[in-house]
C-alpha positions in Angstrom: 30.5 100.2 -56.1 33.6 98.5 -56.8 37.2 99.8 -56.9 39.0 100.0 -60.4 42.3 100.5 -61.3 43.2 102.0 -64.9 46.2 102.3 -65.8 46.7 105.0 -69.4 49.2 105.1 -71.4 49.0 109.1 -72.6 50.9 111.8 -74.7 53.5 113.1 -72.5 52.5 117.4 -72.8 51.1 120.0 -71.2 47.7 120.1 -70.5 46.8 116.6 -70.7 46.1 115.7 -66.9 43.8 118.1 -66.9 41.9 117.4 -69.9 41.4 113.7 -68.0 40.7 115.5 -64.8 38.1 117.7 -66.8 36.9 114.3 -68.3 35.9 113.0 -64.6 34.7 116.0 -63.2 32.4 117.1 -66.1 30.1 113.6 -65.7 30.4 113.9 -62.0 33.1 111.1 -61.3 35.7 110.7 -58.7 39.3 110.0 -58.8 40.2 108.2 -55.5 43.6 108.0 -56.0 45.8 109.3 -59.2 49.4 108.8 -60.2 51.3 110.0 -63.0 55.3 109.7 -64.2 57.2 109.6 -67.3 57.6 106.2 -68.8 61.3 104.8 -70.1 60.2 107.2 -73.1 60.3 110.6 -72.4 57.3 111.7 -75.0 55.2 109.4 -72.9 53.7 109.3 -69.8 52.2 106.9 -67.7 49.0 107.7 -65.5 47.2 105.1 -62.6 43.7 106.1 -61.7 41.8 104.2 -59.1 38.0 105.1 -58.8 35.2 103.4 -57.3 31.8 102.6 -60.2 29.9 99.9 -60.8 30.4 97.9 -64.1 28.4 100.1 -66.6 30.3 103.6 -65.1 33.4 101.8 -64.9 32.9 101.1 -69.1 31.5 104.7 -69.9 34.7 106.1 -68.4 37.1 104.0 -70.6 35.2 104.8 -73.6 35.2 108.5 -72.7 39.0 108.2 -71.7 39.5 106.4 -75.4 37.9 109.7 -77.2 40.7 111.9 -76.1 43.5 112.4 -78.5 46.3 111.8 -76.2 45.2 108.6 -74.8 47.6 106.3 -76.5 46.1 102.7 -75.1 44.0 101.5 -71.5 43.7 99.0 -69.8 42.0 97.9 -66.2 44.3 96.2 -63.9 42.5 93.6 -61.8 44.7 93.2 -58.4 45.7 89.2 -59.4 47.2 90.1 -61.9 48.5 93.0 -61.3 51.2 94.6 -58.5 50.0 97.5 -56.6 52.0 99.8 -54.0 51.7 102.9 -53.1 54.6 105.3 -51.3 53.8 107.3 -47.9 55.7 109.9 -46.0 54.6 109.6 -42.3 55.7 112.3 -39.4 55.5 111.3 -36.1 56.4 112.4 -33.4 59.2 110.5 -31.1 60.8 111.5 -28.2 63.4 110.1 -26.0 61.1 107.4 -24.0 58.8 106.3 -27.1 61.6 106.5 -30.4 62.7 103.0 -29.1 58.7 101.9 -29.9 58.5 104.1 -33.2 61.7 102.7 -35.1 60.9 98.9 -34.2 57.2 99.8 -35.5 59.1 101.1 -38.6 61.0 97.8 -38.8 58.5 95.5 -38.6 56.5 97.4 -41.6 60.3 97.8 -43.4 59.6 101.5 -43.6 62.9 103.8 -43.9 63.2 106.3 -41.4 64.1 109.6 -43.6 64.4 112.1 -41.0 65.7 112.5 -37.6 65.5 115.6 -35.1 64.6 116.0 -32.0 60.9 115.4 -31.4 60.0 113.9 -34.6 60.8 111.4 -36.9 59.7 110.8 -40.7 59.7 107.5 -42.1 59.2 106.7 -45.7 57.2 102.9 -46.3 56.0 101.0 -49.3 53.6 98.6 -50.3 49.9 98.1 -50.8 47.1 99.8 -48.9 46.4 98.0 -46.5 50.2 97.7 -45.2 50.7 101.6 -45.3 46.9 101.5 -43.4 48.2 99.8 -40.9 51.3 101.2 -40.2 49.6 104.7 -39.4 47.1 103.1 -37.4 50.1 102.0 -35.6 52.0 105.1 -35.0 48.6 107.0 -34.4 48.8 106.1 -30.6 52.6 108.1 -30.6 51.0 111.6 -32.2 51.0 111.5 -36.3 52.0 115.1 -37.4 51.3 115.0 -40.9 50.7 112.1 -43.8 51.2 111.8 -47.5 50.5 109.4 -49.5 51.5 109.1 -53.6 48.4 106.8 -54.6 48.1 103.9 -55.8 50.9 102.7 -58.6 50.2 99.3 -60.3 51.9 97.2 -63.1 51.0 94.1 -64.5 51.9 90.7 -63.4 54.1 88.7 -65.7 55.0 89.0 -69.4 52.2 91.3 -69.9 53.5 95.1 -70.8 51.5 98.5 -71.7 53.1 99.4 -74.4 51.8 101.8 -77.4 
């Protein structure tokens, strides 16, 4: 099975998301990884699913996503041509002998450090998978409290746009 991303263009109103999530979980598919915000227009939103189907799932799925009313236009983004990044809040802990170790971690991965006290910090990083992957493998050795990640976000490359 391969990893898709979708990216939907859908009416922005209330119980949409979960007529998509009802879509998925009646025919027994996943979401890996979803991602929804308001576009530049408000009566629109914008929503990034990433599942994992072979070809002939992958095409049942858009088809079923293209029978709902609010689905205003699909498209798969393929990762050349298309910029992915996902968001993660890591806490960690840090004391006085290991911060030192944590916060030039953080600056190697250019992750923000968001929140200080005295035994833990939070840092905030960006980027694709892999990056925020490695950066908690990193910290894991210093004692990760808690993770959270937004899921994958993608755009197209270029002059291409999802528009309606």
């Amino acid at each position: 099975m391969e990893k898709h991303v979708i990216s939907v263009l859908v009416e922005n109103h209330s119980g949409v998301l979960s007529r998509i999530s009802g879509l998925f979980s009646r025919r027994g598919y996943n979401i890996d990884s979803l991602s929804v915000g308001e576009t530049d227009n408000p009566s629109i939103s914008r929503m990034t699913i990433v599942t994992k189907a072979d070809k002939q799932i992958q095409e049942q799925i858009k088809k079923q996503l293209n029978k709902l009313v609010e689905v205003i236009k699909i498209v798969e983004l393929e990762e050349k041509d298309a910029v992915y990044r996902e968001l993660a809040l890591v806490k960690v802990c840090a004391n006085q002998s290991n911060r030192a170790e944590i916060i030039e971690i953080a600056n190697i991965f250019r992750a923000h450090i968001v929140d200080v006290s005295k035994e833990i910090l939070i840092l905030e990083a960006t980027g694709d998978q892999s990056k925020i992957h490695a950066l908690t493998e990193m910290l894991r050795p210093y004692g990760i409290r808690e993770v959270i990640r937004t899921g994958l976000t993608a755009l197209q490359r270029g002059e291409k746009e999802l528009k309606n």
